[in-house]
C-alpha positions in Angstrom: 0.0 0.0 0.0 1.0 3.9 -1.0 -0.2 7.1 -1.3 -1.3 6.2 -5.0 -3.6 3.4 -3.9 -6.0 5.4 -1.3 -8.8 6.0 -1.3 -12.4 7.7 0.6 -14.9 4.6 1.7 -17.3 3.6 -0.6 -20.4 5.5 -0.6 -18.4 8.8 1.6 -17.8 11.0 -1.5 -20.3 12.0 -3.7 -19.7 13.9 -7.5 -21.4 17.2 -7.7 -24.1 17.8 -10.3 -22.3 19.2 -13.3 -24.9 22.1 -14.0 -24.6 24.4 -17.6 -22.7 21.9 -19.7 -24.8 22.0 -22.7 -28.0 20.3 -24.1 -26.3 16.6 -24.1 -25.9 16.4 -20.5 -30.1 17.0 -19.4 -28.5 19.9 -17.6 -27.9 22.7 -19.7 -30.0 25.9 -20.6 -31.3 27.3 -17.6 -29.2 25.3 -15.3 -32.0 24.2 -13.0 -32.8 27.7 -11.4 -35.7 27.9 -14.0 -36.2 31.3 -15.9 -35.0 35.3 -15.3 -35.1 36.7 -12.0 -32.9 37.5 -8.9 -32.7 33.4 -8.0 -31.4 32.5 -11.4 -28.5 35.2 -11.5 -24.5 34.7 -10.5 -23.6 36.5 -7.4 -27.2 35.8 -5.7 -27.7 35.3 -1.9 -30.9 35.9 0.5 -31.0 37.8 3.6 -30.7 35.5 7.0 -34.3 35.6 7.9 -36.0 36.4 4.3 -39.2 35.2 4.3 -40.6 36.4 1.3 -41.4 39.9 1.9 -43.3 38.9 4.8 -42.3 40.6 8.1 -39.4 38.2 9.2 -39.9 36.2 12.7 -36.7 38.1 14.5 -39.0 41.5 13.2 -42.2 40.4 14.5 -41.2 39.2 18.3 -40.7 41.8 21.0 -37.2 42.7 22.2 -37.4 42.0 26.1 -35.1 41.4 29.1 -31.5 43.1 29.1 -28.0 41.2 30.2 -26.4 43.1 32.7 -22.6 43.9 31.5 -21.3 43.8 35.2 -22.1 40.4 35.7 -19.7 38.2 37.5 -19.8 34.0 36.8 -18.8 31.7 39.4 -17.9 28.2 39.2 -20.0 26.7 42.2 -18.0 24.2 44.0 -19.4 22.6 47.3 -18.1 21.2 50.3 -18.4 17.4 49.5 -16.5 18.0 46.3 -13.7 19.6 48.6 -14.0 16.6 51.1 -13.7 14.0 48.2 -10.8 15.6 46.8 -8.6 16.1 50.3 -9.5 12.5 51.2 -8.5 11.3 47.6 -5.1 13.2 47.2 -4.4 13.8 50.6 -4.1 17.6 50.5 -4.2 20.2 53.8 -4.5 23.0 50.9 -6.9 23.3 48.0 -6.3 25.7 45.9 -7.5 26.6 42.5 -4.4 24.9 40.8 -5.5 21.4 43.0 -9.1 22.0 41.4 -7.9 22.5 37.6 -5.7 19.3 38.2 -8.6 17.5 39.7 -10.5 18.5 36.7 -13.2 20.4 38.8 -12.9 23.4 37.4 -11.0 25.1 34.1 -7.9 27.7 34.6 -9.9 30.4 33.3 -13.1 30.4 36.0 -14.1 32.1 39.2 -14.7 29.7 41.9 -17.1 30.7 44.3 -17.1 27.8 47.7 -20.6 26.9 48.2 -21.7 24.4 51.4 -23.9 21.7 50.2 -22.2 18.4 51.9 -20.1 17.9 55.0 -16.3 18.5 55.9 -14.8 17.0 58.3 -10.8 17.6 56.9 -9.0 20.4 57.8 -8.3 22.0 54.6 -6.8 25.8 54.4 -9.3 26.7 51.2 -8.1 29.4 48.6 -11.1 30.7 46.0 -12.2 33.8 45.0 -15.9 33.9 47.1 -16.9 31.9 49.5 -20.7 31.8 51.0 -21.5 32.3 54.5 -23.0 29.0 55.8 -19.5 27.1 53.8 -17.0 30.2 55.3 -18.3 28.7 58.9 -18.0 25.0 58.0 -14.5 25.1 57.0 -13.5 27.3 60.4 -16.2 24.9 62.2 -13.8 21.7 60.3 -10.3 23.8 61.8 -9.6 24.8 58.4 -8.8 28.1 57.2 -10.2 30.2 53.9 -8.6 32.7 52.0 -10.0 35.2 49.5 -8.1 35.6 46.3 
């Protein structure tokens, strides 16, 4: 076997209709976009959303709600996830580098500490927020948080 010999699987590459090649071929004169008009010329494209002249759907819907442009996402992460991963690596101090290595969370996010679940390690914690009721559990567990 060599480069000259391969080839697509049967059935994954289809020919293209050969369109304006004369009489002979059953596909000549008009091409198949039938006769005159906008839809039969080179060069022709219709507006995203063209219905005809009708008013398009986008047009006829009411614009509602707004998105806030000082909007902050966190990444929730909860207590149990934080127990899990101490008990299974061990670790006094989670941090976000241990939660990007335990695949918890990606480089790029906010990580807010949330306290569904128990602790019972003592873990020093390092995230960027940190509710309330999961601030006390970790001090409550001997552990320590701190803000980034």
């Amino acid at each position: 076997m060599d480069l000259s010999n391969i080839t697509p699987a049967a059935g994954s590459v289809k020919t293209s209709k050969r369109l304006g090649r004369g009489p002979g071929s059953g596909k000549g004169g008009t091409s198949t976009r039938g006769h005159k008009g906008a839809k039969s010329r080179s060069g022709y494209s219709r507006k995203i959303g063209f219905e005809g002249g009708q008013m398009p759907l986008q047009r006829r819907l009411p614009k509602f709600g707004f998105t806030n442009i000082n909007r902050v996402e966190f990444k929730a992460v909860n207590l149990d996830t934080l127990q899990a991963l101490a008990e299974a690596n061990n670790l006094t101090k989670i941090d976000k580098a241990a939660m990007v290595q335990a695949g918890i969370i990606k480089a790029k996010h906010l990580v807010k500490i949330l306290a569904k679940g128990t602790l019972t390690a003592k873990i020093e914690v390092e995230a960027d927020a940190f509710s309330k009721a999961a601030e006390d559990a970790i001090v409550a567990a001997g552990g320590s948080i701190v803000k980034l």
